[in-house]
C-alpha positions as CSV (number, residue, x, y, z in Angstrom):
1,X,0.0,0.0,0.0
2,X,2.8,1.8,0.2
3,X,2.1,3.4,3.9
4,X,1.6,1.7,7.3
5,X,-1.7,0.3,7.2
6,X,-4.2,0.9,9.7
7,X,-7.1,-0.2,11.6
8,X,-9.2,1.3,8.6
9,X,-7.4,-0.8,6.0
10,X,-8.0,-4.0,8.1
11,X,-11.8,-3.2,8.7
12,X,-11.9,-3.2,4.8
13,X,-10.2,-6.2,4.1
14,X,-12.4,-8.1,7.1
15,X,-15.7,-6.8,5.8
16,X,-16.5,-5.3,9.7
17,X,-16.4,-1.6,11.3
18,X,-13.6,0.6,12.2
19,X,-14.5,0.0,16.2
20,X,-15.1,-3.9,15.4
21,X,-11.6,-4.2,14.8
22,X,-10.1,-2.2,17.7
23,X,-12.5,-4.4,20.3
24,X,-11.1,-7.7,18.4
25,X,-7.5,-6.5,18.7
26,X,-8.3,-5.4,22.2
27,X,-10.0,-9.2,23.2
28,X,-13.7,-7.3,23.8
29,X,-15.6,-10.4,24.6
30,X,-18.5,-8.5,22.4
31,X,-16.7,-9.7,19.4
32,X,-17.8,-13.4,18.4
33,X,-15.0,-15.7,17.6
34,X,-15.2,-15.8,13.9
35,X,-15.3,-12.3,13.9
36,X,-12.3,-12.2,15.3
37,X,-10.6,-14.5,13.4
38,X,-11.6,-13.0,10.2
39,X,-9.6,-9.3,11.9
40,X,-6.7,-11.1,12.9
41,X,-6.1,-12.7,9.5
42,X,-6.8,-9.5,7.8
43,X,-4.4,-7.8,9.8
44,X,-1.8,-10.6,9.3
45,X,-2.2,-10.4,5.6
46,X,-1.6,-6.3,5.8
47,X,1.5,-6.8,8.8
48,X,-0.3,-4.7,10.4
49,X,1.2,-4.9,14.4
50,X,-0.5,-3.6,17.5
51,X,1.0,-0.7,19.1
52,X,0.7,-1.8,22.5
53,X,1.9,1.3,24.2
54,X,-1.4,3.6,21.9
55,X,-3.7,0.9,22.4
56,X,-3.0,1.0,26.3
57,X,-3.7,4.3,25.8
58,X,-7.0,4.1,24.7
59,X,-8.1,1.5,26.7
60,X,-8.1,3.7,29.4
61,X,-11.0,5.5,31.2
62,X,-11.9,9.0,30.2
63,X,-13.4,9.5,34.0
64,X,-16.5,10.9,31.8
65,X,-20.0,9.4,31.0
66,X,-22.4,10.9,28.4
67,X,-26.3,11.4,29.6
68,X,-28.2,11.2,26.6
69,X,-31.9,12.6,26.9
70,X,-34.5,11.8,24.1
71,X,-36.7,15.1,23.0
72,X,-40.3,14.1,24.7
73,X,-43.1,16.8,23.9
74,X,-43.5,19.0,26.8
75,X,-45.6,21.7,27.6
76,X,-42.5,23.8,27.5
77,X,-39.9,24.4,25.2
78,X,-37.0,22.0,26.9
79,X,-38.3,19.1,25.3
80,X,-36.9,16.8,28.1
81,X,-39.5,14.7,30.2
82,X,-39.9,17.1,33.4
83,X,-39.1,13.6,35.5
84,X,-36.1,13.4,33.8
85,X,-34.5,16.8,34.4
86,X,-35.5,16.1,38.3
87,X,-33.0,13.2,38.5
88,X,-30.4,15.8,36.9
89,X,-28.7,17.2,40.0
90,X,-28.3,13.8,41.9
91,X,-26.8,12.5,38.9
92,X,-24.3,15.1,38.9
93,X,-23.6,14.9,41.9
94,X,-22.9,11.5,42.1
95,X,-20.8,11.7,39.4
96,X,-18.4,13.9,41.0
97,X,-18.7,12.4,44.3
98,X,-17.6,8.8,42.2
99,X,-14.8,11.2,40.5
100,X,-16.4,11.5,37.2
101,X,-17.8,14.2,34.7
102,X,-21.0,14.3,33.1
103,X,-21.3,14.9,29.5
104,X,-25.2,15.9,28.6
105,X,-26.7,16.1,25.2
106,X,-29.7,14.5,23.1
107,X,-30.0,11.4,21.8
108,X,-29.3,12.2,17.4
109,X,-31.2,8.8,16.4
110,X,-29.9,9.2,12.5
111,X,-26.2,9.3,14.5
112,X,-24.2,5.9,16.1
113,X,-23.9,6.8,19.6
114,X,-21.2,4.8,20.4
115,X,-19.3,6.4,17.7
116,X,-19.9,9.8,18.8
117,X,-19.6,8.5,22.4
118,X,-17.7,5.8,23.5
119,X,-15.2,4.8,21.1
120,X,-14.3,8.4,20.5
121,X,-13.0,8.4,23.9
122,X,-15.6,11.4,25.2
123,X,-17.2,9.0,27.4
124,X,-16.5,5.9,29.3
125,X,-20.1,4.7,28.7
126,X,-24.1,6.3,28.6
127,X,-26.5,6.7,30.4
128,X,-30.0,6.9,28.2
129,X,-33.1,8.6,29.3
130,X,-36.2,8.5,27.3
131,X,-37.0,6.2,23.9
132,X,-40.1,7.0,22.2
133,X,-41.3,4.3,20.4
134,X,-40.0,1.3,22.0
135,X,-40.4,-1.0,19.0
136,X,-38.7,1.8,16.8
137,X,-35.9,1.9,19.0
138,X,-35.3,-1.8,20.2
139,X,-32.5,-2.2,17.2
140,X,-30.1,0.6,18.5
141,X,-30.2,-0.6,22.2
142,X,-29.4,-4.3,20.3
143,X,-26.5,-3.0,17.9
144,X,-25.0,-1.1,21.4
145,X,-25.0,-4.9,23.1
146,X,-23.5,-6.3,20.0
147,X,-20.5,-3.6,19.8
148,X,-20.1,-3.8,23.5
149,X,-20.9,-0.5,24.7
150,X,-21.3,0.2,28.1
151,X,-24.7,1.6,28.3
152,X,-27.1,1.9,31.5
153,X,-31.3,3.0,30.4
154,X,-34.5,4.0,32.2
155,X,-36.8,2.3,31.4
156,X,-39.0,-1.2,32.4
157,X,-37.0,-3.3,34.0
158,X,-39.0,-6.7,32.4
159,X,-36.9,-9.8,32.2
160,X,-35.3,-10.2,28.6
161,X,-34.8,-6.4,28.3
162,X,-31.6,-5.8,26.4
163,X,-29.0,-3.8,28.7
164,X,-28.4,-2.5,32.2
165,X,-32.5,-1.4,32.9
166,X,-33.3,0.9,36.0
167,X,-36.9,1.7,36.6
168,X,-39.8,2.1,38.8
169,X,-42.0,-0.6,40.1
170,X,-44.7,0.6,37.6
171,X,-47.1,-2.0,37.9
172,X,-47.0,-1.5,41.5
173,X,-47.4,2.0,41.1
174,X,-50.7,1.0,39.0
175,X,-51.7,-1.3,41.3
176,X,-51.7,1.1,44.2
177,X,-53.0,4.2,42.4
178,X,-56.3,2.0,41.5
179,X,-56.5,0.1,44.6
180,X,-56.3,4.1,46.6
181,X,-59.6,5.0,43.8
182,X,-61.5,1.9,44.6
183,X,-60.8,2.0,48.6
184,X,-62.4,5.5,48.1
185,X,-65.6,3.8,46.3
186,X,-65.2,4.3,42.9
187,X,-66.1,1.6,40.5
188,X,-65.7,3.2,36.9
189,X,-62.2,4.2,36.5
190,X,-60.7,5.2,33.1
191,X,-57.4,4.5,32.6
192,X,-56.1,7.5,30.3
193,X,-52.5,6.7,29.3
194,X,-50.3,4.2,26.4
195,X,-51.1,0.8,26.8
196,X,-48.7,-1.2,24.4
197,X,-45.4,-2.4,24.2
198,X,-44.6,0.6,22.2
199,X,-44.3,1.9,25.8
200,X,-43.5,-0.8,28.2
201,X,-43.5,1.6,31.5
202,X,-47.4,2.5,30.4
203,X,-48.2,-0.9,29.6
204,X,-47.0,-2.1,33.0
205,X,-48.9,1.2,34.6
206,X,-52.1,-0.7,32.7
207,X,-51.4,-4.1,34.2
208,X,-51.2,-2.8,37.9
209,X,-54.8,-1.0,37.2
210,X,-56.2,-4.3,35.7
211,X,-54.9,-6.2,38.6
212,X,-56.2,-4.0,41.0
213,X,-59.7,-4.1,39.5
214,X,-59.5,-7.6,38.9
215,X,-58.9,-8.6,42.7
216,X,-62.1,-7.0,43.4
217,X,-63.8,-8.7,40.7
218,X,-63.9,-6.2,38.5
219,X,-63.0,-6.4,34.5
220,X,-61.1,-3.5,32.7
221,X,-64.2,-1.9,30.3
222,X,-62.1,-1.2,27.0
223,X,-64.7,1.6,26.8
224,X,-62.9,3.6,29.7
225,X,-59.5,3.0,28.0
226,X,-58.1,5.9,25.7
227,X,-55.0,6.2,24.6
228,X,-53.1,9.4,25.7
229,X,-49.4,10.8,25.5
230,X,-48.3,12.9,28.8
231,X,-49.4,15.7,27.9
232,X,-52.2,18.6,28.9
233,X,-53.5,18.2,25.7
234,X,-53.7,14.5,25.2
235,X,-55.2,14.3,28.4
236,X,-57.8,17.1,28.0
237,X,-58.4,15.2,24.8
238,X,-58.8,11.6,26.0
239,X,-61.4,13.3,28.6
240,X,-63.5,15.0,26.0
241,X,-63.2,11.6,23.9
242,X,-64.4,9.5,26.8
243,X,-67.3,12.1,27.3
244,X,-68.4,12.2,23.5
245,X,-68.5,8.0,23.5
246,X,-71.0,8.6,26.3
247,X,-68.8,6.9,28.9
248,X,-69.6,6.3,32.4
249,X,-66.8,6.9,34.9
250,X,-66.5,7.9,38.1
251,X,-62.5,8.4,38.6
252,X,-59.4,8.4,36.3
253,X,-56.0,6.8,36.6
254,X,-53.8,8.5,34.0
255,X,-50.0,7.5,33.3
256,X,-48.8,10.5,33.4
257,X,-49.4,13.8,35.4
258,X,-49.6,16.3,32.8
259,X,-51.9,14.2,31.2
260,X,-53.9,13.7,34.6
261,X,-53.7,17.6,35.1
262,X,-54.9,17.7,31.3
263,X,-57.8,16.0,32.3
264,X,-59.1,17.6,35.9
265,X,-58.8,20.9,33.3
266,X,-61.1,19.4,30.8
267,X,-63.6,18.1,33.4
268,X,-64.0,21.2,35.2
269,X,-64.6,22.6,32.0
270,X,-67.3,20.9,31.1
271,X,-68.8,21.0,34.6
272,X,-67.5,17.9,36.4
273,X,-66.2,18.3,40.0
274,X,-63.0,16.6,41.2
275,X,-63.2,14.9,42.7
276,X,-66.7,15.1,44.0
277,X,-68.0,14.2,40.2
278,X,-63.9,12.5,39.2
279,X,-61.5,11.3,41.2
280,X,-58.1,11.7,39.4
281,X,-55.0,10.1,40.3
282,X,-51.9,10.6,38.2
283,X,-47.9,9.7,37.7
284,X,-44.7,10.7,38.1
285,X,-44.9,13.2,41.2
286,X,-43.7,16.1,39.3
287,X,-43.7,19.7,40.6
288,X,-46.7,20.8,38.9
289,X,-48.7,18.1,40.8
290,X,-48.6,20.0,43.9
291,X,-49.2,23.3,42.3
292,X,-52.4,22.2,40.1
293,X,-56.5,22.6,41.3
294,X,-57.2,20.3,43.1
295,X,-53.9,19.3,44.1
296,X,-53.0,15.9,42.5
297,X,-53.1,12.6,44.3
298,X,-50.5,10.6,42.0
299,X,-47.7,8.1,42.2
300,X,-44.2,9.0,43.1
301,X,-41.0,8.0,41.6
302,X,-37.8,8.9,43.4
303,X,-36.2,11.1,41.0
304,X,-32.8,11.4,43.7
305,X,-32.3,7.4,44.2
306,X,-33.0,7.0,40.4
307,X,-30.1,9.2,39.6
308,X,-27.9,7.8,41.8
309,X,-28.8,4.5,41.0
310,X,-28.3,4.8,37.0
311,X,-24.8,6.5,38.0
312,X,-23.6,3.7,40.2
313,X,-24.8,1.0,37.5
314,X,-22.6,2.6,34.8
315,X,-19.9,3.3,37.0
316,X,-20.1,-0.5,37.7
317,X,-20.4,-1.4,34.3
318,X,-17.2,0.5,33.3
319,X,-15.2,-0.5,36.1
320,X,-16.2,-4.4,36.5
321,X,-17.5,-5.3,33.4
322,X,-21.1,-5.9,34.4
323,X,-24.1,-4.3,36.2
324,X,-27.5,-5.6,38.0
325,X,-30.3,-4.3,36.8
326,X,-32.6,-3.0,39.5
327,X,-36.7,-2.0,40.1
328,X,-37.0,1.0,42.4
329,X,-40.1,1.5,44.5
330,X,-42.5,4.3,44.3
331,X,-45.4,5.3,46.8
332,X,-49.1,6.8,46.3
333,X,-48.8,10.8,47.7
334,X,-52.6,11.3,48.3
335,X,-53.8,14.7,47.5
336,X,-57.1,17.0,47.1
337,X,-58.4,15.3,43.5
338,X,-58.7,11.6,44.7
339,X,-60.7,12.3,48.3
340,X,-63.7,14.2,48.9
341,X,-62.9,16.5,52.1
């Protein structure tokens, strides 16, 4: 070739990626055996030799990890779930406590992340919040487990999930925000929310609610099901949907709070009192759920321990190789739009 030859050049000749061939040269266990094989006789047939010294190098850690935050629709113009940005500051200040910086951006899905990421050296490894689509996403987190990047997610921690998962206990959170409705004597609860595995931390939401109903003999009415983002304005709209199909229902369990604070708008709107008329109860605990009218009754998430928990499973990941994943609990905050005073 007339020059040294490169990783490039052996990538070429093997048919794999540019980062495929450092992790074989390196003895990544992500690289299968026959991939490997096929780099090292690639790089035999080009001489190339390892520089031992630059690869040490670059095996070493950064002391950096990337937080990665897909754009959500939000009723401001952030376009970071508000839940999110409340696990921000325990995140960073885990990080430094652990010795590490915090690189934040958004998640550029027509982009390889561990391109941009890991292998460039900015990060040791990512932390990802938010997905939209589950099903539309599903083939990044697998090519990230197949090139061996150290990732950690938020997300439903279900058995078979791909990656490091840390998450709520969401069908426990469903369980007890329907349980907390029925205890109060309601028997016609909507469910206003995602229920598909297009959003797996909904669809567990809707389990815990059918469970609830169920252990009091009661069947989820798909007629008091309707499909919502978390937002206002999907909530307002499931409401006024719900209304205009004639429905019956005498509380609401939304997955979300802004969609729950959506909907108390919309009742009280068109003339129903919460919770006197509605109960609602909503998700998440966020700041405007103690600000709205009534004051929401929802289900709390521990934005502090969930930062410090997707931290410390990185961290873990990068430093040992491997990481647990792990369900955090939650607890029902009972407010003014689930109990008549």
């Amino acid at each position: 070739m007339g020059r040294k030859p490169t990783s490039f050049d052996i990538a070429a000749l093997a048919g794999v990626s540019q980062p495929t061939v450092s992790r074989a040269l390196s003895g990544n266990p992500s690289v299968s055996a026959e991939t490997r094989a096929r780099v090292f006789e690639a790089a035999r047939q080009l001489n190339y030799t390892v520089d031992k010294n630059a690869s040490g190098l670059r095996r070493q850690h950064s002391r950096t990890l990337a937080l990665l935050f897909f754009e959500d629709p939000t009723p401001d113009d952030t376009l970071i779930n508000p839940f999110y940005l409340s696990m921000l500051g325990s995140m960073v200040r885990r990080c430094a406590t652990r010795g590490y910086d915090l690189l934040i951006s958004f998640q550029q899905l027509s982009g390889d992340w561990h391109v941009d990421y890991e292998d460039s050296r900015k990060a040791d490894g990512i932390i990802l919040l938010g997905y939209g689509d589950y099903l539309e996403y599903k083939p990044r987190l697998e090519r990230l487990v197949e090139q061996g990047t150290h990732f950690v997610r938020w997300g439903s921690p279900r058995q078979g999930e791909l990656g490091v998962t840390i998450g709520s206990n969401n069908d426990q959170g469903g369980y007890d925000a329907t349980r907390h409705l029925l205890d109060e004597g309601r028997r016609r609860i909507a469910f206003i929310g995602t229920a598909s595995l297009a959003a797996p931390e909904f669809l567990d939401r809707y389990n815990g609610y059918a469970r609830a109903l169920r252990a009091l003999g009661l069947e989820p009415d798909p007629e008091l099901a309707a499909d919502a983002l978390p937002t206002e304005e999907a909530g307002a709209a499931a409401v006024r949907k719900l209304l205009r199909n004639d429905a019956e229902f005498d509380a609401i369990f939304a997955t979300s709070d802004f969609a729950a604070i959506g909907a108390m708008q919309a009742l009280q709107e068109l003339g129903r009192k919460v919770p006197d008329d509605v109960a609602v109860v909503g998700f998440d605990d966020v700041a405007a759920a103690k600000l709205s009218h009534p004051s929401l009754t929802t289900v709390a998430q521990d934005a502090r321990k969930a930062g410090e928990a997707l931290v410390e499973a990185l961290i873990e990941a990068v430093e040992q190789g491997s990481a647990a994943t792990r369900l955090l609990p939650v607890s029902l905050k009972v407010r003014g739009s689930s109990v008549v005073a």
